[in-house]
N, C-alpha and C positions, 0 to 999 in steps of 0.2 A: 348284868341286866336281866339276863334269863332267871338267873335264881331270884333275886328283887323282884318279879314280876311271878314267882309261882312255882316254877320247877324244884322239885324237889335236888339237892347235890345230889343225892347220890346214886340219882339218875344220869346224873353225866360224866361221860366216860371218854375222857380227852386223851388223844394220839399224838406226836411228833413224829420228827427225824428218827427219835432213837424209838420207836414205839408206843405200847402204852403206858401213863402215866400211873403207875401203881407204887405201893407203899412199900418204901426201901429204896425205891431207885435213888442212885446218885449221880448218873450223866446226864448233863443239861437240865437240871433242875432247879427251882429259885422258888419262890415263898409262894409267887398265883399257880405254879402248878402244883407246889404242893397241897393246898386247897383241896384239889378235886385228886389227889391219888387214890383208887381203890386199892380193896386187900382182892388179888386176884391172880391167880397164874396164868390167866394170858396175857403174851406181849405181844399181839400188833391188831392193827385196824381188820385186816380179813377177819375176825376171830370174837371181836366186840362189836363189828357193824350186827352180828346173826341178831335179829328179832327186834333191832333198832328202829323206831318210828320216825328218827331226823338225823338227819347227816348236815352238820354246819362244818364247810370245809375254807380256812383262808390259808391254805398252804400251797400247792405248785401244781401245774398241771398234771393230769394222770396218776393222782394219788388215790381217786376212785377206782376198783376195778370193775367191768359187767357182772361177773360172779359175786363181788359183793353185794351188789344192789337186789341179787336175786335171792337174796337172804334177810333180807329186811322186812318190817312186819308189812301188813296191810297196807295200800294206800300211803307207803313213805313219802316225807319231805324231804327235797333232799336239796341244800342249797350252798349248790358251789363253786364259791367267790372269788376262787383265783382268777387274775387276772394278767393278760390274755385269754390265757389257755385256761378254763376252771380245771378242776377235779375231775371230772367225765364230762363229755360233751352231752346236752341237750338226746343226744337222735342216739347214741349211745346209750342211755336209760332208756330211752321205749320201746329199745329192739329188743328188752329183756324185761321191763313191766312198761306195759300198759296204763296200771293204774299208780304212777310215781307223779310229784307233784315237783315242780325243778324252777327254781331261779339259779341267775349268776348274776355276773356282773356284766355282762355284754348286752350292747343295745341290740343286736341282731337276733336276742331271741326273748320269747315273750319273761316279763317277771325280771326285770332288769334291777337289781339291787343297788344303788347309785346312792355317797355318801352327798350328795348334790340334795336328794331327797330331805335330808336334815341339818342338817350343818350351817348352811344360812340362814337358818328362821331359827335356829338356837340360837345363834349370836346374836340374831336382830332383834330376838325376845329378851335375850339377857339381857344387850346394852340399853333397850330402851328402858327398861328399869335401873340401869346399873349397880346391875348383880356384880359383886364381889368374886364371884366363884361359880363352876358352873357344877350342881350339886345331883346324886343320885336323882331327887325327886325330877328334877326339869329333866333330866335325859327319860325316864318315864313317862313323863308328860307328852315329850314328845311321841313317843314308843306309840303311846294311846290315840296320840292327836292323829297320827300317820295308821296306824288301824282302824278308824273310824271313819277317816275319811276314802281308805280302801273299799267299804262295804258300801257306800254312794253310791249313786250311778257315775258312768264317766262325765269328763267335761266337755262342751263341746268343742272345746278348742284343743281339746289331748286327740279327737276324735277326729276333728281335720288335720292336726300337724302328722298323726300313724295314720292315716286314713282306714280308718276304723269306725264302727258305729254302734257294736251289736257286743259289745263285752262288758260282763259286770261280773260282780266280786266272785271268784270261782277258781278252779285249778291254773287257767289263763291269764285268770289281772287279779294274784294275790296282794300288790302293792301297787300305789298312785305311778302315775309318769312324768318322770322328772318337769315336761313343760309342763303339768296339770297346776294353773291360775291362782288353787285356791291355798295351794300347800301352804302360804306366806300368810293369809289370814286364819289356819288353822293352828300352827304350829307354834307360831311367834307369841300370841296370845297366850297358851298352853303353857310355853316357858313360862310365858312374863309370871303370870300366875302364881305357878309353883316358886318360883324365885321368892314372889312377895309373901309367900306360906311358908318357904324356909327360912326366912329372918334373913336373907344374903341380898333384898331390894333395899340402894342406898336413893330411888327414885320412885314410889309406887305411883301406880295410875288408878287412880277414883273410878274410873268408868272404863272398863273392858270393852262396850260393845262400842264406844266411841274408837277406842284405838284400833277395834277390828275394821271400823269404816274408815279408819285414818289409814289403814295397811290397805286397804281397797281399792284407794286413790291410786294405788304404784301398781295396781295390776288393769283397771279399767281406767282409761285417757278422762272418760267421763263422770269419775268416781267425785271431783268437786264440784263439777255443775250438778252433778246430781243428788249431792248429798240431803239438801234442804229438802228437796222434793221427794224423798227418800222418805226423810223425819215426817214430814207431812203426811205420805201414803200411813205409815204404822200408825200411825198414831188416828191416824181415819179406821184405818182397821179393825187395833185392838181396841178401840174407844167407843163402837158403836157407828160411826159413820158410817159415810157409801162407800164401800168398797165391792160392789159386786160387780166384775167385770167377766162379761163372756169373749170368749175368743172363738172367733165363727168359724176355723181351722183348726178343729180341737185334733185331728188326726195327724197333723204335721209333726213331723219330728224338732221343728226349732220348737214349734210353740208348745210340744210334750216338757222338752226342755229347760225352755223358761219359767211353765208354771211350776215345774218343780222349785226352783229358785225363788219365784213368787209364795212359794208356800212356803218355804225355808227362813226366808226372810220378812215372813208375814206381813207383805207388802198388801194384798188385796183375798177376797174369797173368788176363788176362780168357777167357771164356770164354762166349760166343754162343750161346745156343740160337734159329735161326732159317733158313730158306731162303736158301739159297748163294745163287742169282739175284735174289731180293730183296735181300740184304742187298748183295751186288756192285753193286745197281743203286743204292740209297741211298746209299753211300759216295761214290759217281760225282757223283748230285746232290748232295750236299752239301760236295764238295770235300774230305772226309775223307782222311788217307793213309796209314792204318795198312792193314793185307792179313791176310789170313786165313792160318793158318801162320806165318806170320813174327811177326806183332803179336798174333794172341791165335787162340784153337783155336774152332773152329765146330763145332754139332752140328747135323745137319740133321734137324728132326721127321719128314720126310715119309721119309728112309731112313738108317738107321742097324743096323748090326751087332751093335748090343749091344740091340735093340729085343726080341728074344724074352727076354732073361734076365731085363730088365727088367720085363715084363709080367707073367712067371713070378714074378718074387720078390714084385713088388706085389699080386697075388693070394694070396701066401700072407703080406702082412704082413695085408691088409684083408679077407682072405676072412669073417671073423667079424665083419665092419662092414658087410655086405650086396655087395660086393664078388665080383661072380662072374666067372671064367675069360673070358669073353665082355667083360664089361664092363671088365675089368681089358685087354685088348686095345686095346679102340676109346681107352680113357682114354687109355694112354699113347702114343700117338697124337697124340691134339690138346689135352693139357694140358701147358702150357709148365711152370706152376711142379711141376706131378707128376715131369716128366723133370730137373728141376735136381732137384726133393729126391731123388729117385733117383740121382741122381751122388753125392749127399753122401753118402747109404746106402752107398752100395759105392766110398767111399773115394776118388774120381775129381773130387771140387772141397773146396774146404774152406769154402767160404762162401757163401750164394745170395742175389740179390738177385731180388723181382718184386713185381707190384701196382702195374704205371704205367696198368695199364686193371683193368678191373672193381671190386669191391667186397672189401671183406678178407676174408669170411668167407669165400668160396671156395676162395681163395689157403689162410687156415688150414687147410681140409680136408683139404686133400692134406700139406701138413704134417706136421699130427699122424697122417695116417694112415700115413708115410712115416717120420721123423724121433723123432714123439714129442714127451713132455716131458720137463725132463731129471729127473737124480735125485732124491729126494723133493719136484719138485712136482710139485703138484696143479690149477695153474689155468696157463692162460694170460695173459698181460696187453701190452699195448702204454703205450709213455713216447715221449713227445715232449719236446723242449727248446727253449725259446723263449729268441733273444738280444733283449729288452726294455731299453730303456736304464738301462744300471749295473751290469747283473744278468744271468744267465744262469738259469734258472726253468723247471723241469722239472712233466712232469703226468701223472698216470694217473688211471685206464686210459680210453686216449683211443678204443679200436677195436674191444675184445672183450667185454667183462662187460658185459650189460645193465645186471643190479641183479647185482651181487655182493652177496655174506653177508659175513657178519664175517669170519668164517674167511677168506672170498677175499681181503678188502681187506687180511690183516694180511698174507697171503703175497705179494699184488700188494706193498705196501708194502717188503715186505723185499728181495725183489726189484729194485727199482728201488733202493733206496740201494745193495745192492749190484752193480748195472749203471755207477753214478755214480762209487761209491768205483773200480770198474775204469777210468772216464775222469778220474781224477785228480781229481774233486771230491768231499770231507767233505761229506755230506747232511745238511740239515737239517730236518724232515719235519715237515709241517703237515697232522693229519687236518682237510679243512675241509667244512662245512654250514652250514648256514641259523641252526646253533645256534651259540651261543657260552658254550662251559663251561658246560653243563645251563642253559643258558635256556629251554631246549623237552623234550617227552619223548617228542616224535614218533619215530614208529619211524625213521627215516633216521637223525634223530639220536642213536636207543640203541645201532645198529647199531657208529657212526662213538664211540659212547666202548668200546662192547664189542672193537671192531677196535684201541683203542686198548689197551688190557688186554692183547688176545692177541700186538700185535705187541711190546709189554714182555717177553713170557714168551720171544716169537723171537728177539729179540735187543735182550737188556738195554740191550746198550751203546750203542745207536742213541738219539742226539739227536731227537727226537719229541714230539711236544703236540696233544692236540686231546679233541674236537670246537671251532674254529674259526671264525670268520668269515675270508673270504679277505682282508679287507685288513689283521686283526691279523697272520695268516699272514705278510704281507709287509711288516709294518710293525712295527718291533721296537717302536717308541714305542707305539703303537695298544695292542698286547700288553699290556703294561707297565700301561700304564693300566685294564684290565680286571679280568685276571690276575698279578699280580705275580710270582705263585709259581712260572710257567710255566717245566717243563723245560729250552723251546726257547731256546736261546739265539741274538741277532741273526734278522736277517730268514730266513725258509726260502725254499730252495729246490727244494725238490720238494713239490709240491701233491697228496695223494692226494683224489680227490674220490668222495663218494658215489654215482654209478652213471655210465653212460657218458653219460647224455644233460650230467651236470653238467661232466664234463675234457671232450667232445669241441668243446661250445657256448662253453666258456672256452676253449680253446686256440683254436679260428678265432677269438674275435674278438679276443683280444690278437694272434693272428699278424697277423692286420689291422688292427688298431686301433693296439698298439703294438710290436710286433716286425718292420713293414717287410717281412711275409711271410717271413724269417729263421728257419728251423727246423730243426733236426736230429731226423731219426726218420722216423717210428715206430720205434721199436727192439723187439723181440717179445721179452719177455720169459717165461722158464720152455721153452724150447725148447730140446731136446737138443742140437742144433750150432746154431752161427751162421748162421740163417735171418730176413732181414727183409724184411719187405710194406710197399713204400709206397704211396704214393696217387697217383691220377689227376692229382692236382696238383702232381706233384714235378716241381722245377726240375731242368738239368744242373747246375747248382750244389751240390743237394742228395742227387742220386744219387751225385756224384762225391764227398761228403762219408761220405755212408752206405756207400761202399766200403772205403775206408781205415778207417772205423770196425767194420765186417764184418771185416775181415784183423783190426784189433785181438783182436776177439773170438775169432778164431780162433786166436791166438796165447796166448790169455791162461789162465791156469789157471784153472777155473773149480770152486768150491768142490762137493763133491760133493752135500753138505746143504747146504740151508739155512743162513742165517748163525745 
């Protein structure tokens, strides 16, 4: 492969057991060493290592010596793959250079060499074409796919599993790590490819980047819920639509992250609100290589041009919210998600994402004092969607309504079915409590049959049933056996629950218990533009999902009433 890829032979100067592989020898010899025998009168490694830039050792431990390495050129690589024991140990090369560059094969030191790294995204790129053979070109393919995706930044799931944060491509992360997510949409594609360029695919695939979102599914839980919405974002993108989405946290490391990702996937135009020199500085650490201007537009809190119009118009939306002249000043200033809804106000983003620190209600403050709610509603509400195995299982109001009234749960209700029906899912809507079909006449539960009443008058046509128990909710048989009569037909998927403490304490624990931590949302619902709060907790997995779902929203016609 090294010569395939550029090396000149007769630069390489192969060792054994018996020595150097030079021209004449007769012990231990066979057609691939003969290949690379020199005409030379030295026989052994002390002697051919002098002035050598790489050392590739797969033979026993200790067959490096310190003195050898101290004769190597400049800035050697030296990478060596015996296992257990390599060829010299790691701490062994830098007690004699300094400047040596070293993998093996062991995970306990950085530059871990692992046939893990390739070997199953060959196969799974061969077979999905069904390659006959697996030929020079696809193990190149690979060779390139696996260097290319070296010089990336890390991922941040390589970066929790080594708890690490702050390493990019350099003498320390020469090569991906074995858990890095993305090895199986780089590599497998990369075969499949060269497979179908060598004439050895008896299956080719028409559409690459589809099969890369098909290998996507097996690395993110939410890779088929989100694929549509996915298709949706690009193509609002690259076609001209809204996609301009700020992220009021532009300094955070998840949301550095994501927008890399978002920019990779040309899911939206991003837009930064954060300190030029911080964020210059984070990018650096983290190996990120998108650039400000080129890959997405920076606002800087601490000076910006548009800072007096901004202050000015926020005083005259909130001046009758206690909001005075002065205070309307310092706020926008040092509220990140003030100045993103501010851009949405006057036209300058089309979508906002924040709420990776603090608490939601804050974040909603400036909101509604900014944005609004939109036309005829009257509440706010937050939906989260949990991918639970079989099911995709939606919940309100996971963020905002204490104790909601009747009247709020039937418009939080309506709401959410049609947040759903805009993600291609038919809702199926389960008021639920502690009651089950007037088993009880507790006020929660008069509330949750009166809410049931009012959301009939909002919208007849809406599939819906309750007051509830959550496991008839989700169990069409359970149902059945109670109520026969029930509206709802098959299992629901969206859970309206009686006040926040009952959606917020059921979504963590299925998100944990059975959803694998797997969520999309918060989504904010009844908010004039496309504005959503996540949590403290949001993965870049799920920020980079709530983006592309933000551009949908932003693209989407949104009914002016209520359904």
């Amino acid at each position: 492969l090294l010569v395939e890829l550029g090396l000149p032979r007769e630069n390489i100067w192969v060792t054994d057991i018996e020595g150097v592989v030079y021209q004449g020898r007769k012990v231990l010899m066979d057609d691939d060493k003969s290949r690379f025998a020199q005409a030379t009168p030295m026989r052994t490694l002390g002697e051919v290592i002098e002035g050598a830039d790489i050392f590739v050792g797969l033979s026993a431990g200790g067959v490096l010596k310190p003195e050898m390495v101290k004769k190597m050129a400049a800035r050697p690589l030296i990478l060596a793959l015996a296992n257990p024991t390599p060829e010299i140990m790691p701490e062994q090369v830098k007690a004699v250079r300094s400047d040596a560059i070293i993998a093996t094969g062991r995970s306990d030191y950085v530059n871990q060499v692992n046939n893990v790294l390739c070997f199953p995204f060959i196969f799974r790129g061969a077979l999905d074409v069904g390659a006959t053979t697996i030929t020079t070109a696809m193990e190149t393919a690979a060779v390139r796919a696996l260097a290319g995706l070296a010089r990336e930044e890390q991922s941040d799931i390589v970066a929790s599993a080594y708890g690490v944060a702050d390493v990019s491509f350099g003498p320390e992360y020469l090569i991906p790590k074995p858990f890095d997510p993305r090895l199986i949409t780089r590599i497998a594609p990369a075969v499949a490819q060269a497979a179908m360029a060598s004439g050895v695919a008896t299956r080719p695939i028409d559409d690459l980047q589809a099969y890369r979102d098909q290998l996507q599914q097996f690395v993110y839980h939410s890779g088929t819920f989100m694929k549509p919405i996915f298709a949706i974002a690009k193509n609002a993108h690259v076609g001209g639509g809204k996609s301009r989405i700020v992220f009021a946290e532009g300094e955070e490391e998840r949301v550095l992250r994501a927008v890399q990702v978002v920019i990779d996937e040309k899911l939206a135009q991003p837009i930064l609100i954060g300190r030029p020199a911080v964020i210059a500085k984070r990018l650096e650490r983290f190996g990120l290589r998108m650039r400000p201007d080129a890959d997405f537009d920076l606002v800087n809190p601490e000076f910006d041009n548009r800072y007096r119009d901004y202050s000015e118009t926020y005083h005259r939306l909130a001046a009758r919210k206690g909001v005075t002249q002065q205070y309307a000043k310092i706020e926008m200033r040092r509220r990140l998600t003030l100045i993103g809804a501010m851009m949405m106000h006057k036209g300058e983003a089309d979508g906002m994402l924040c709420g990776t620190f603090g608490t939601h209600g804050p974040h909603l403050t400036y909101i509604d004092q900014v944005l609004g709610r939109r036309t005829g509603a009257n509440v706010y509400a937050a939906m989260n969607i949990l991918m639970v195995p079989g099911r995709q299982l939606a919940l309100v109001d996971t963020m905002v309504n204490l104790d909601p009234t009747a009247e709020q749960i039937a418009e939080i209700t309506v709401l959410a079915a049609e947040q759903l029906k805009r993600l291609g899912i038919a809702p199926r809507v389960a008021l639920v409590s502690h009651s089950n079909f007037g088993s009880s006449d507790a006020p929660s539960a008069v509330k949750m049959r009166d809410a049931l009443s009012l959301v009939r008058q909002l919208a007849p046509e809406l599939e819906v049933d309750g007051e509830m128990h959550a496991d008839g909710a989700v169990d069409d048989a359970i149902r059945k056996s109670i109520m026969p009569f029930s509206a709802l037909t098959g299992d629901a998927n969206l859970l309206v629950c009686p006040t926040l403490d009952a959606a917020n304490i059921s979504y963590n624990l299925l998100k944990a218990t059975a959803g694998n931590n797997i969520a999309i949302g918060p989504m904010l619902l009844g908010v004039a533009k496309p504005a959503n709060i996540l949590t403290p907790a949001a993965t870049v997995r799920r920020i980079v999902n709530m983006t592309a779902l933000t551009v949908l929203e932003a693209n989407a016609v949104r009914q002016r009433e209520l359904i």
